[in-house]
Each structure stands twice: as C-alpha cells, then as structure tokens.
C-alpha positions in Angstrom: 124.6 29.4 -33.2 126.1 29.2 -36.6 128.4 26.9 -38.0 130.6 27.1 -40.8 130.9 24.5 -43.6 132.0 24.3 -47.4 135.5 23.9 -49.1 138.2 27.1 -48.4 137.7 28.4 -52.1 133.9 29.8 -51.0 135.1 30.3 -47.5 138.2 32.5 -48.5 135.6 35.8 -48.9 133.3 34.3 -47.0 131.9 36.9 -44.0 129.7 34.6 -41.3 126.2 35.3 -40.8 125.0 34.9 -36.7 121.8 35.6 -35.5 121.1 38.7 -34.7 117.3 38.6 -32.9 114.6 36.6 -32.0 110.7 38.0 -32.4 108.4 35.4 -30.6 104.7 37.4 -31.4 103.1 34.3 -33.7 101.2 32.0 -31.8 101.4 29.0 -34.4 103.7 27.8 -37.3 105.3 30.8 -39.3 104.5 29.8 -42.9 106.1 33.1 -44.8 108.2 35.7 -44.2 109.1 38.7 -46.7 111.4 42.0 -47.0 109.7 45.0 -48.3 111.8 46.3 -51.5 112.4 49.2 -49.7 114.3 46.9 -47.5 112.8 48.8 -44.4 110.1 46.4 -43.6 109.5 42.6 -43.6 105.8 40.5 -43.0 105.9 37.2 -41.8 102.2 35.1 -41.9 101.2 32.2 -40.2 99.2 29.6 -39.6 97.5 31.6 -36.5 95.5 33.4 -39.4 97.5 36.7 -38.8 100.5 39.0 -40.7 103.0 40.7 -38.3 104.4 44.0 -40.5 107.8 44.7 -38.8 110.3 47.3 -38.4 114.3 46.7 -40.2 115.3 49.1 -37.8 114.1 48.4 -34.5 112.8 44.9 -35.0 109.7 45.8 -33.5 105.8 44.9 -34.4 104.6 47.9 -36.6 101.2 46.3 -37.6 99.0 43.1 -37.1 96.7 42.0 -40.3 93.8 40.4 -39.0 90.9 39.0 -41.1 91.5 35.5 -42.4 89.3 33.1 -40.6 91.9 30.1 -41.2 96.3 30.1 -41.6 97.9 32.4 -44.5 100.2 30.6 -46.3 102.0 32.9 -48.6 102.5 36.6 -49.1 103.9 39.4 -51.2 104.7 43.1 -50.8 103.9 45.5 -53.9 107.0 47.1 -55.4 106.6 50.5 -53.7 106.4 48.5 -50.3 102.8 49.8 -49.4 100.6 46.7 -49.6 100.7 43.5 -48.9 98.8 40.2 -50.3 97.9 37.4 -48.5 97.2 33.2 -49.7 95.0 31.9 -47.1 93.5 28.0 -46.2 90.2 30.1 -46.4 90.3 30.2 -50.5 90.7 34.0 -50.5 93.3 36.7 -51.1 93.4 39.6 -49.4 95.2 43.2 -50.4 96.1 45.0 -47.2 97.8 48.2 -46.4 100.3 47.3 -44.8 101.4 50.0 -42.4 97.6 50.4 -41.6 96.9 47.2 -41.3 93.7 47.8 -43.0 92.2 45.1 -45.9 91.5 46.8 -48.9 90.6 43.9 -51.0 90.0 40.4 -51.0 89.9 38.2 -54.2 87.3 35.4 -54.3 87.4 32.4 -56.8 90.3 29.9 -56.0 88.0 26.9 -54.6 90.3 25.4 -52.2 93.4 26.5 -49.7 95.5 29.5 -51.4 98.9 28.4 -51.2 101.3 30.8 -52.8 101.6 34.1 -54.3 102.7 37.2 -55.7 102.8 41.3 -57.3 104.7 41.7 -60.4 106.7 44.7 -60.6 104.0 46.9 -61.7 102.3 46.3 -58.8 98.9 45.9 -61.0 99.1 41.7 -61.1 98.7 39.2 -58.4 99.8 35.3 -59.1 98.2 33.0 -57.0 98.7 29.0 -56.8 96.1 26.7 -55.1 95.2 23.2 -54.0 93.1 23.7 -57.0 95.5 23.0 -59.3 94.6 26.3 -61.0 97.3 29.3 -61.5 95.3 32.8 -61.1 96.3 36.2 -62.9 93.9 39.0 -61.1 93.8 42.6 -62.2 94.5 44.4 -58.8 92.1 47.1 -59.4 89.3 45.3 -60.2 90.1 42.5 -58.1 89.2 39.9 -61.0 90.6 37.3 -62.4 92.1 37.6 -66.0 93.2 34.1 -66.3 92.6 30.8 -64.7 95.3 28.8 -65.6 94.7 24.7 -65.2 97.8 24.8 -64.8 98.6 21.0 -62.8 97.1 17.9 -62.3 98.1 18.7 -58.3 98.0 21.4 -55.7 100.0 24.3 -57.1 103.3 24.7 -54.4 105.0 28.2 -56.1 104.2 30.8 -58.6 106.3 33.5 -58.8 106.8 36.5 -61.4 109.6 37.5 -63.7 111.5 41.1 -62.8 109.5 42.3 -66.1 106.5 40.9 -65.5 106.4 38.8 -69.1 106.3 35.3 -67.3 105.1 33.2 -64.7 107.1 30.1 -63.2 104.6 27.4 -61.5 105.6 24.7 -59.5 103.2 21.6 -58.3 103.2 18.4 -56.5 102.5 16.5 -59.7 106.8 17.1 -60.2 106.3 19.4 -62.9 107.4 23.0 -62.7 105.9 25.6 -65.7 106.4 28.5 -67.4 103.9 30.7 -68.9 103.0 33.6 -70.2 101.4 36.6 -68.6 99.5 38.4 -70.8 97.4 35.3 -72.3 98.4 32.4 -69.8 100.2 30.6 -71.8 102.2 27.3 -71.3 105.9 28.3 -72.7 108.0 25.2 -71.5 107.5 22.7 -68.8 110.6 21.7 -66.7 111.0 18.1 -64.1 109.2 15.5 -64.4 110.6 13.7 -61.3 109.7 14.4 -57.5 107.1 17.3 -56.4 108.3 20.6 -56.8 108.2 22.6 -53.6 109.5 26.1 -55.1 110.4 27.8 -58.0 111.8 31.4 -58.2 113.3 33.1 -61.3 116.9 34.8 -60.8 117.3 38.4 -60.1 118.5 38.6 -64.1 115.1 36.6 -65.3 117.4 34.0 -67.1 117.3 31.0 -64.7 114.6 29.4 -62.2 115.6 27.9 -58.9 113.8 24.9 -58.3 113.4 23.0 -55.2 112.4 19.2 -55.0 111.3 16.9 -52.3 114.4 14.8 -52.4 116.9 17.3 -50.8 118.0 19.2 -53.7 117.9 22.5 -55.2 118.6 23.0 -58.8 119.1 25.5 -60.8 117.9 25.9 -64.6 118.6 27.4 -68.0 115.0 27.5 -68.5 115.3 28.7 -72.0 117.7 26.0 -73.2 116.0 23.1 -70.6 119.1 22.6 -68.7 120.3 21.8 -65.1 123.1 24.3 -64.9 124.1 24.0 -61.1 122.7 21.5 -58.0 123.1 22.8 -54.7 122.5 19.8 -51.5 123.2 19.2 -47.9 119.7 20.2 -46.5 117.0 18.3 -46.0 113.5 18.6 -48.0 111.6 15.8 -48.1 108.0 16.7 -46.5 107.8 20.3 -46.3 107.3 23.7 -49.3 110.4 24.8 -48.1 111.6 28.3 -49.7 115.2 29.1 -51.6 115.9 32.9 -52.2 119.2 34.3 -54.0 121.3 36.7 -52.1 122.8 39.3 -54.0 124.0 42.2 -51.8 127.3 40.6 -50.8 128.9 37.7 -52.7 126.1 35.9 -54.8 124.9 33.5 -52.5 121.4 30.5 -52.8 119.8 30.9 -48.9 117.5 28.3 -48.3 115.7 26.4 -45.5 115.7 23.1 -44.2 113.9 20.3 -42.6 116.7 19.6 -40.3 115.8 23.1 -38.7 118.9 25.5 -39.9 119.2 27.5 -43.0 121.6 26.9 -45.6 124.1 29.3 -47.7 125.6 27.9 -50.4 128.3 29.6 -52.8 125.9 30.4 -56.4 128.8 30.4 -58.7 130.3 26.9 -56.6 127.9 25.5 -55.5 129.7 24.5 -52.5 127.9 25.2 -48.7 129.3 27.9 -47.0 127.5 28.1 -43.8 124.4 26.4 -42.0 122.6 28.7 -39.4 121.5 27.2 -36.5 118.7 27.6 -33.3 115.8 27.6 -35.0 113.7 24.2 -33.3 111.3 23.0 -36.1 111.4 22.9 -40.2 113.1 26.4 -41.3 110.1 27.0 -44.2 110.6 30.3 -45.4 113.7 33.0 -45.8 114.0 35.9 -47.5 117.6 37.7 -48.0 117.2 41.8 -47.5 117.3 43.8 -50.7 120.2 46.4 -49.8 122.4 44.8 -46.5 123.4 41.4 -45.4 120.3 40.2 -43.5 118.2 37.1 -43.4 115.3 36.5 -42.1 113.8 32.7 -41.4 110.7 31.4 -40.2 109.9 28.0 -38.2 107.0 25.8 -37.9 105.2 25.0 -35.2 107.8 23.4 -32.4 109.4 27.1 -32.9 106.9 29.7 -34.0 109.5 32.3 -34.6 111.3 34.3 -36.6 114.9 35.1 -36.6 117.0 37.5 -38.2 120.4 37.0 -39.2 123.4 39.5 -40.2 126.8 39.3 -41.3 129.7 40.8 -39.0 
C-alpha cells in the first residue's frame, strides 16, 4: 500500500510509486540492497551471511554469494556491473563475480565488523568504513591497502565515493561526517558536529553530500562552502544506519528509509514529502532508486526479511 502525502505544488507532476513485487529468499534481516549501473541487476546482503544477485527483468534469484562466516553489511557493484564487494561482521571484504557467484578476492586488515563500502568509477578502488574507526582505500588488483585512514574517534557508518573518484565522504557515530582526499587520504573539511551520522552520499553532480542523522533528519550540504542548503523530515531515524539515495530518472526526487517501516520520497528541489510507501513490517534500512526507469527497491530488517520493489504507473 502506498499513500500519498506532501503539499499540491510537488504533487502536481507527481506519478505514484506502488509496490510492484515481493522476493522473500533471505532468511534474516536484509542489511543492503543495490542496482547494478547497468540497471539490469540488483544484490541485496544480509545478515544471514549471504548476497542474492537478482534479475530487473524477471525478478528472479540469478546467483547466491556464499562465503562470509558472519552477516554482510554493505555492498557495491563495479561500474561495468560484473563484481560485486561485500563489508562483512567477519572483518573481511570480499570481491565476487557476481553472475558466477564465485569470490575472487577477499581483503584482510580492517580489525573489527566491516560496515560500509564502495568501487569508485574506475572500478580499481574500494572504500571501506569499520567499527574500527579506520577509512580503507585498497588497490583492487593487489587487494592491499593504500591508505588507512583514522578517520573517527567511532565506528565509521558510510563512505562513499565521488562520480570522479577525487574524494571520499565518511560518516561516523562520533557526529562528524568527512571529506578527504583519494589519492593521499587526506582530511579536506569536516561537516556536523551534532548527532551520529548514519549516511552520507555525494549528489549525482559531486557538488553536495546528503547526510543523514539520528534525529529524523536528512540534510543536505554545500560541502565546499559548509552550508545546510535543504532539510528533508517526516521519517523516523533514531536507532538504525538507515540509507538516503537521490532519484534522478523522473523528477529529482531524495528516497530514503525509515524506522517506522515505509520509505519516504520527498521533492529535491522542495523539500516537501511526496509519498510514503508502505507494507514493509520492520525498519526500511536500505533503498536504492534504478539508474535508467522509475524503480525502487527496499530492504527490511529482521520482523520482515524482504525485499520489495517499487514502480511508478
């Protein structure tokens, strides 16, 4: 079910998403779930130590990654949408192939629970965050680390890349969120000071960083000047590493979950809430908005255990 919300000026243009199916194959909380940039694939990963690889088109289980012996938190597909890396409670990250299902790699040195991840465009980088505190660059080939970052005084919640690859946002429980540079790891400008920062993500353009916050409120940064520029509210994030993502193939929409199980659209340029998506029983954690149609997909914790996929009429 799917119920609209938000002032008539967002509304006006405003197409409704409704869910479109419901895949039920995790057998504990799904912490992650991803589009491939190809937009013909998404992952999702849980915390029943497995990746499901599924098909845009049919909906249906195309590959099971197996090998972490404790619950993935995080993952990220390469640009060219062959491989996938994985942030697991077990410290490691793991490179699959992900139509194969087959590891390729996994990266040893974080020394505590992986939480977060991800490729930069290249495809050659991998950012990871951890309970460590530490930011990790590794050199895919080699499967090294080029920089460990000490980044935050507590566990790193987000890392994320820039479209170009020049930058790396962090975001921690110690309420401050960070940029720094890539090719030496260093700290450019720090952002917040307030409540613990439970994700960051750069815009599509590289000019802003969307940060969420444990008390219910997703802003939105000029990162360069140090600036709130827009606050988007309504949902509820108080507890949980709850995930934002900007939509950009319709309108320019924020999608982001919720603690009060639904996900949230709000209007980018207004701010204002456009719709709340509802059915999901449990803490939505993760969405991610396809690259090339009007799709959604959503993740729940553990009372739910599923994912759902959304789509405009």
């Amino acid at each position: 079910m799917a119920s609209n919300s938000g002032n008539s000026q967002g509304a006006r243009s405003y197409r409704p998403y409704r869910l479109k199916k419901v895949l039920t194959s995790h057998t504990n909380a799904v912490s992650a779930v991803k589009f491939s940039n190809n937009g013909e694939f998404f992952a999702s990963a849980s915390l029943d130590k497995t990746l499901i690889v599924w098909s845009v088109q049919s909906f249906s289980e195309i590959a099971r990654l197996v090998g972490h012996s404790e619950g993935i938190s995080d993952l990220a597909w390469s640009s060219d949408s062959q491989y996938i890396c994985s942030a697991s409670d077990d410290c490691t990250i793991r490179i699959w192939v992900a139509l194969k299902g087959e590891c390729v790699k996994t990266l040893r040195g974080h020394t505590n629970f992986v939480f977060c991840i991800d490729f930069n465009l290249s495809s050659k980088l991998i950012v990871s965050g951890s309970f460590d505190e530490t930011v990790r660059v590794w050199d895919v080939k080699t499967g090294k680390s080029t920089h460990v970052i000490r980044a935050h005084t507590m566990p790193v919640t987000s890392v994320n890349f820039t479209r170009d690859g020049s930058l790396i946002v962090s975001g921690s429980r110690d309420g401050s969120c960070k940029i720094w540079d890539t090719v030496n790891g260093t700290l450019l400008k720090t952002l917040g000071d307030g409540p613990v920062v439970s994700f960051t993500r750069f815009s599509p353009n590289g000019k802003f960083v969307l940060i969420a916050t444990l008390d219910d409120t997703l802003k939105l940064w000029n990162y360069t000047a140090g600036k709130v520029v827009k606050v988007y509210s309504g949902h509820v994030n108080r507890v949980y590493c709850t995930t934002a993502m900007f939509s950009v193939t319709h309108e320019k929409y924020i999608v982001g979950g919720s603690e009060d199980h639904c996900v949230y659209i709000w209007d980018l340029q207004g701010k204002n809430l456009l719709q709340k998506l509802e059915g999901h029983k449990d803490t939505v954690i993760s969405v991610s908005c396809h690259p090339k149609v009007n799709m959604i997909v959503s993740a729940g914790l553990q009372n739910d255990m599923t994912v759902r996929v959304w789509v405009q009429d």
